[in-house]
N, C-alpha and C positions, 0 to 999 in steps of 0.2 A: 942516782940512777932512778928512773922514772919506773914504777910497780908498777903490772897490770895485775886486774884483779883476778883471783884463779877462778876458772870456767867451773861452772857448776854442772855437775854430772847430772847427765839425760836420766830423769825418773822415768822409770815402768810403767806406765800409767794402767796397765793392765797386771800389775802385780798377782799374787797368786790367783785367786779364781774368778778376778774380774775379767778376765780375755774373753774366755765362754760366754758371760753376758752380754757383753758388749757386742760379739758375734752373732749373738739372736739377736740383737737389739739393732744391728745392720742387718742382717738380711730382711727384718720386720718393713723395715725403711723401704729396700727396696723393692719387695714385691707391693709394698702400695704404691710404690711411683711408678714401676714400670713390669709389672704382675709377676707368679711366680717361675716362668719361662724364662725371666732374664737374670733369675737368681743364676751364679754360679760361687762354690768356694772360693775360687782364685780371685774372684775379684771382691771377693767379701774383704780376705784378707789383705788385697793390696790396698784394697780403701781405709784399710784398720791402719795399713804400714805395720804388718807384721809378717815373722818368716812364715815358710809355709812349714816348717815343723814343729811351731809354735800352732799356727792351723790345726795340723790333721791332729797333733797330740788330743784337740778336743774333738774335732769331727772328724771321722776315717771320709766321707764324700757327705754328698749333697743331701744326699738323704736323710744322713744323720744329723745335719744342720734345720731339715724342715722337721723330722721327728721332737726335737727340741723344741721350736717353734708352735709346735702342736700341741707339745705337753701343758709348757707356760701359758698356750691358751686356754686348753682345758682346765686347770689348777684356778684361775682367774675367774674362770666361766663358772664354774661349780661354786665361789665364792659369792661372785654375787646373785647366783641363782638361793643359792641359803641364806646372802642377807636380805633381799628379798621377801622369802618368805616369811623367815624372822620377825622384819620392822611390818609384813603385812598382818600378822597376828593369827597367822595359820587360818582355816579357815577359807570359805569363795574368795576373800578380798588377796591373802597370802598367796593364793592360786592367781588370780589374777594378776596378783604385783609380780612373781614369778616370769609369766607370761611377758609382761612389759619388759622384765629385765634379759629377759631372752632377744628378744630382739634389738633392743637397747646395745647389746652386748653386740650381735653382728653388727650392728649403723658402727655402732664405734671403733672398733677392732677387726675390721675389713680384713687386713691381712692375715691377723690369726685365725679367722675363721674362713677363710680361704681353703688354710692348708688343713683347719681341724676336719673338713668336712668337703673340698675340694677332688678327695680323689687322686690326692698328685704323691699321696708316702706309697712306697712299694714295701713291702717285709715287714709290715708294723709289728708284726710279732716279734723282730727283733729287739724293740725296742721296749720292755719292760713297764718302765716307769709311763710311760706315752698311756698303755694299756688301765695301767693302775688311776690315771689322773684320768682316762676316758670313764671307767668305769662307775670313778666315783661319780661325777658330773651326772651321768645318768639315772647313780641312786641316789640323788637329793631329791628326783624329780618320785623315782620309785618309792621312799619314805613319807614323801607330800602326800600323796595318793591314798596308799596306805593311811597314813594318820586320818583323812579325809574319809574313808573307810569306816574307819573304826567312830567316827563322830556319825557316821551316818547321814554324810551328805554325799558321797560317790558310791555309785554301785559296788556290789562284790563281785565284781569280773577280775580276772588275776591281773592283779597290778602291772606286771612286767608289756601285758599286751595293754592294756591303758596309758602306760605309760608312750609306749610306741606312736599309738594313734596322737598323743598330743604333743609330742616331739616333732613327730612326721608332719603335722598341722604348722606348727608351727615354725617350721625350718624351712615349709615351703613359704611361709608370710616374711620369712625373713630376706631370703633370697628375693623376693617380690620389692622390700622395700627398700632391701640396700642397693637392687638394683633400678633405683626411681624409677621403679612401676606402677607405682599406686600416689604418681605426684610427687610435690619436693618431700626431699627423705623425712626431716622432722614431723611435717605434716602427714606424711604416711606412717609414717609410724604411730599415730595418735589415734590417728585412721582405724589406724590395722588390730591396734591392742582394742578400740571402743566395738568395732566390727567382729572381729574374729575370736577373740578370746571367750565372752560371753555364749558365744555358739558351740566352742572347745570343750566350755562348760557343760551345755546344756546336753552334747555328745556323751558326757559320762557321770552328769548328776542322777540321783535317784528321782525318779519320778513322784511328785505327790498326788 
C-alpha cells in the first residue's frame, strides 16, 4: 500500500508577538501606497489572513494601530537624530548633522512621519508609550542645545523655546522637500540642509 507523506501542520508565522509587528509593518505599507485615509484594521488584517480576534487582541480600532505606527517612528527618529549628533562630534557640525538627519528621516519614512506629525491620531493621550517616545525625540534636540549652551556657542535663551524655533524650522523644510518642492527630493534635500540649516544656525548662535 502506497504512503502518502503526513501533511505538515500550518506554522504561525505570527507566533507570539510577531502579529503586532507585522500589523504596523502593513499598515506602514499601506498608507505609503495609497495614504493614511485608506488605512482601515479590517483590511490590515485580511491582508495579514488573520482573525479579527487575533486583530483587535492588539489594536481595539484604527487609532490604536496609527498610535503604534507613531511611536516606532518616533523611537527610530530620536535614534538617528542622537547618532547623528554623536558621529557629528557635538558641536556646529553635530548640529548640523542633526539637521541633515532630520530630514533624511522624513524623505525616508514618508509614512511614519505622516502620522508622527500628520494630525490624523485623535486621544494621543491615551496612548502612553507614543507620549514617552515623542518626548524623548524632542529632548535629544533640547540636550544638543543645552550642551551647545554650555560650550558657548548658542545663546542662553531657554532651551525648550530654541528648541521649538528649530524643530518648527525645520519640519517646515521637511515637508517642502518630501513634498518635491524645492526639486527632485535627493537634490532638495542637499539643498535644503546647505541652505537652511547654516541659517537655523545663525538664528541661535551667539553673536561675536
Amino acid at each position: 500500500m502506497a504512503r502518502f507523506p503526513a501533511r505538515a501542520k500550518r506554522r504561525n508565522t505570527y507566533h507570539h508577538g510577531h502579529l503586532r509587528q507585522a500589523l504596523v509593518d502593513e499598515a506602514v505599507a499601506t498608507i505609503r501606497a495609497r495614504g493614511v485615509h485608506a488605512l482601515t484594521l479590517r483590511e490590515v488584517g485580511t491582508r495579514l489572513r488573520v482573525s479579527r480576534t487575533a486583530l483587535y487582541r492588539h489594536f481595539a480600532d484604527k487609532n490604536a494601530l496609527l498610535a503604534a505606527v507613531a511611536t516606532e517612528g518616533f523611537r527610530t527618529f530620536r535614534a538617528a537624530l542622537q547618532q547623528a549628533w554623536d558621529a557629528g562630534g557635538h558641536g556646529r557640525e553635530g548640529f548640523m548633522a542633526m539637521g541633515r538627519a532630520y530630514l533624511l528621516f522624513a524623505l525616508d519614512n514618508p509614512s511614519h512621519y505622516g502620522v508622527m506629525f500628520g494630525g490624523h491620531l485623535h486621544d494621543a493621550a491615551l496612548h502612553p508609550e507614543l507620549a514617552v517616545e515623542g518626548d524623548a525625540a524632542f529632548r535629544v534636540l533640547v540636550n544638543a542645545l543645552v550642551d551647545l549652551q554650555q560650550s558657548g556657542l548658542v545663546r542662553r535663551d531657554d532651551p525648550q523655546a530654541l528648541a521649538v524655533f528649530v524643530w518648527a524650522t525645520t519640519h517646515g523644510t521637511a515637508m517642502l522637500v518630501s513634498g518635491g518642492q524645492l526639486g527632485h527630493e535627493r537634490l532638495g534635500l542637499d539643498a535644503a540642509t546647505a541652505i537652511v540649516m547654516p541659517r537655523v544656525w545663525d538664528g541661535i548662535a551667539v553673536r561675536g
